[in-house]
N, C-alpha and C positions, 0 to 999 in steps of 0.2 A: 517656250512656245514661240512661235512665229512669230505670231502677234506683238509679244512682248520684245521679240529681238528689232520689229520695225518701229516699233515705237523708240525704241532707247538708241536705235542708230539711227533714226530719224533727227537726234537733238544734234548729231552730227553738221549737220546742214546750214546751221546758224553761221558759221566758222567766213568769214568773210573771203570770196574768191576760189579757194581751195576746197568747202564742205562739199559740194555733192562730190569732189573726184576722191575724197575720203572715204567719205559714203561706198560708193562702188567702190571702192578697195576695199573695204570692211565687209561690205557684205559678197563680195567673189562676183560682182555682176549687178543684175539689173533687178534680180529679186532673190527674198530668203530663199534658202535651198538649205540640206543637209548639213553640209559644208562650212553653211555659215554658223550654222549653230555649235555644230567643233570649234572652229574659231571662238565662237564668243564664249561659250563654257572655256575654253581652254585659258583666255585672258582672265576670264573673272576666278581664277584658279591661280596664277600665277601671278597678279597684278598684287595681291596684298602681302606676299614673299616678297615683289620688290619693291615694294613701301618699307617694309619691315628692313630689310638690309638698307636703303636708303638712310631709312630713321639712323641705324646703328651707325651707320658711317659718318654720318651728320655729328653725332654724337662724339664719336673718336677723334674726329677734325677739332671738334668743336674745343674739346673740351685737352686736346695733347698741348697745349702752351701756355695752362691755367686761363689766369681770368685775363681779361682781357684788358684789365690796368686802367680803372672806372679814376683814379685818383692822380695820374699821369706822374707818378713815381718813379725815380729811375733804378731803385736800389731792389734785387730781386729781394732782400730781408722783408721790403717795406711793403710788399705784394700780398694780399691777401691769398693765402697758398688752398691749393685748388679742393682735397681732402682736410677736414668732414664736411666742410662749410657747402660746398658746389655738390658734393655726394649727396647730404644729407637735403639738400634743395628739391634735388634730383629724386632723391625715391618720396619725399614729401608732397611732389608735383605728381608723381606715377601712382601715387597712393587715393592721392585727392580725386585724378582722372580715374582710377579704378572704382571708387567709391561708385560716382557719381557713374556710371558705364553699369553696375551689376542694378543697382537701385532702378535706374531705366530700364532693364532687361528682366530683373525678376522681381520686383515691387512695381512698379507701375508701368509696362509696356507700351500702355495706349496712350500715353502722354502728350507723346509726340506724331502721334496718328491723326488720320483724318478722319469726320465723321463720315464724310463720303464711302469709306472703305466698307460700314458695314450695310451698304445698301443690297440689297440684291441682286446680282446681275444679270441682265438678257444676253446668253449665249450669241444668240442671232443677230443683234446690231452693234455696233462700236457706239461705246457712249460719247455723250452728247460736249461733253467737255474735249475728247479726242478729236470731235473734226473739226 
């Protein structure tokens, strides 16, 4: 909605010196239009693909020269070698985070909700928290 694309590039703004020229670059000008809203559907479409290859890459970096030599070893025998030890960390961390991600989303969703959300809302004015 409109509405919702003024408000969330509105948080733009805080940005010291540079937010409002971000601002009008985000939204194509001086108000929501059409255009802007392609834009922002189009980012909030593409923005968690490059999270997602970031993660992965981060990962490959991170993880191509073993550990990182926590015990300042010089002897590659005496290195704690990177498989199952860092593997098995790894899908135990991705396991845990998934646990705790379906549990939010299909056992208790409103957890982490506001109660504000389930007020009723008046179509006709912006609420009172927004101005």
């Amino acid at each position: 909605s409109y509405w919702g694309v003024t408000v969330i590039t509105n948080m733009v703004t805080v940005i010291p010196f540079v937010g409002k020229d971000i601002l009008q670059h985000v939204l194509g000008g001086y108000s929501v239009c059409n255009n802007t809203l392609k834009r922002f559907y189009s980012l909030h479409f593409v923005i968690p693909f490059v999270i997602m290859g970031l993660a992965s890459l981060h990962l490959l970096l991170l993880h191509e020269n073993g550990s990182n030599n926590p015990l300042g070893v010089e002897k590659d025998s005496m290195l704690v070698p990177f498989h199952p030890f860092y593997t098995v960390k790894d899908l135990l961390g991705f396991c845990w985070f998934m646990w705790v991600f379906v549990y939010l989303v299909c056992v208790n969703p409103e957890l982490l909700g506001n109660p504000v959300n389930f007020i009723p809302a008046d179509p006709m004015k912006t609420p009172i928290h927004m101005k």
